[in-house]
C-alpha positions in Angstrom: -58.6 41.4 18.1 -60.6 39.1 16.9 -64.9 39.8 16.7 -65.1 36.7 19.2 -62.8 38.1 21.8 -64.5 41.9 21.2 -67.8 40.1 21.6 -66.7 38.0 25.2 -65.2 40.7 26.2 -68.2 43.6 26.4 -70.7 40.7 27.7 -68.3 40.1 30.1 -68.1 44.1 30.5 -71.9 44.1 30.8 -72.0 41.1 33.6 -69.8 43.0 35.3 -71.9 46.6 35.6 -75.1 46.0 34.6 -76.0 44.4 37.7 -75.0 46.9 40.4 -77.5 49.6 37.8 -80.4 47.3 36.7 -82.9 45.0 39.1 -83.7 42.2 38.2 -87.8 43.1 38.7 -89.3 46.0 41.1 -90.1 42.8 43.7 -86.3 42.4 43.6 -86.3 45.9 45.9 -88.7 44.6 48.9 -85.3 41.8 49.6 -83.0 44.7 50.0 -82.7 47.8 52.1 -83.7 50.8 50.9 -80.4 52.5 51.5 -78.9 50.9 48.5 -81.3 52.1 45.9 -81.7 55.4 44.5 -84.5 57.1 45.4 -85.5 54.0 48.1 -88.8 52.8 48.0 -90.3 55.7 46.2 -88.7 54.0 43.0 -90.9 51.0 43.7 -93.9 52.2 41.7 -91.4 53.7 38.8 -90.0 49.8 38.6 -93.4 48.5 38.6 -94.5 51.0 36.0 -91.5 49.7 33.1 -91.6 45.8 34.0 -95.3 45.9 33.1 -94.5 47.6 29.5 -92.0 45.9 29.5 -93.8 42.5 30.1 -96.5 44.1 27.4 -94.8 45.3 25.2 -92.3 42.5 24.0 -94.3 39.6 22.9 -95.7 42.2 20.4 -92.3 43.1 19.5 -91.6 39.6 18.7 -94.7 38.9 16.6 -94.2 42.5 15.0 -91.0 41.2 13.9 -91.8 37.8 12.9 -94.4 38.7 10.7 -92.2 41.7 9.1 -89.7 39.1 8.4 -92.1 36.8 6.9 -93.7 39.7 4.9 -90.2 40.6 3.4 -89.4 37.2 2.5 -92.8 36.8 0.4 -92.1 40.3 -1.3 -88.6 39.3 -2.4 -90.0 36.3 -3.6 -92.7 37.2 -5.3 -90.4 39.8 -6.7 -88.2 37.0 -8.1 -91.1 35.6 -9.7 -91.4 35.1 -14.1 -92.8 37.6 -15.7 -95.9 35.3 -15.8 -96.0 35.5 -12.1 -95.7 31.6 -11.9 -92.8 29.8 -10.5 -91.3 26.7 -13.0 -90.9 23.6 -10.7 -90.0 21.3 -13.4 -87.2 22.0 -15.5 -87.7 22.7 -19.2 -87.0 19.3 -21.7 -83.7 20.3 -22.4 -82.5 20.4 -18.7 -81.9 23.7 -18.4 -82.1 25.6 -15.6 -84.0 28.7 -15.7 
């Protein structure tokens, strides 16, 4: 099987169940009858509770990353530097490439 299929088929797999487990948001619940929630509306504080760490927490994820990334990069370059720590942008006379 090839890593296309493998990866159609468990999104597909995921559309499929994730949505009968997982609201959409807590205001999601107020649409629907209680009966068909676990817990009924006492989850409704619980849902609120997550969506706001959740709504907190991943822009920071996002800039924590992005910054890592760019912190990485500048390490491995700098790392890749000459021994004199400078970078030659023009090649030598000869042509050569360093």
């Amino acid at each position: 099987m090839s890593p296309i299929v493998r990866v159609a088929a468990v999104l597909l797999l995921a559309a499929i169940v994730l949505p009968g487990v997982l609201s959409a948001c807590p205001l999601c619940k107020d649409a629907t009858p209680d009966a068909e929630y676990p817990g009924g509306s006492a989850s409704l504080g619980r849902g609120f509770y997550y969506s706001i760490l959740l709504m907190i927490a991943v822009p920071w994820t996002a800039v924590g990353t992005v910054a890592f990334l760019i912190f990485r990069r500048r390490r491995r370059d700098r790392a890749a530097l000459p021994a004199g720590g400078v970078a030659r942008l023009v090649p030598d006379s000869r042509g050569a490439r360093s």
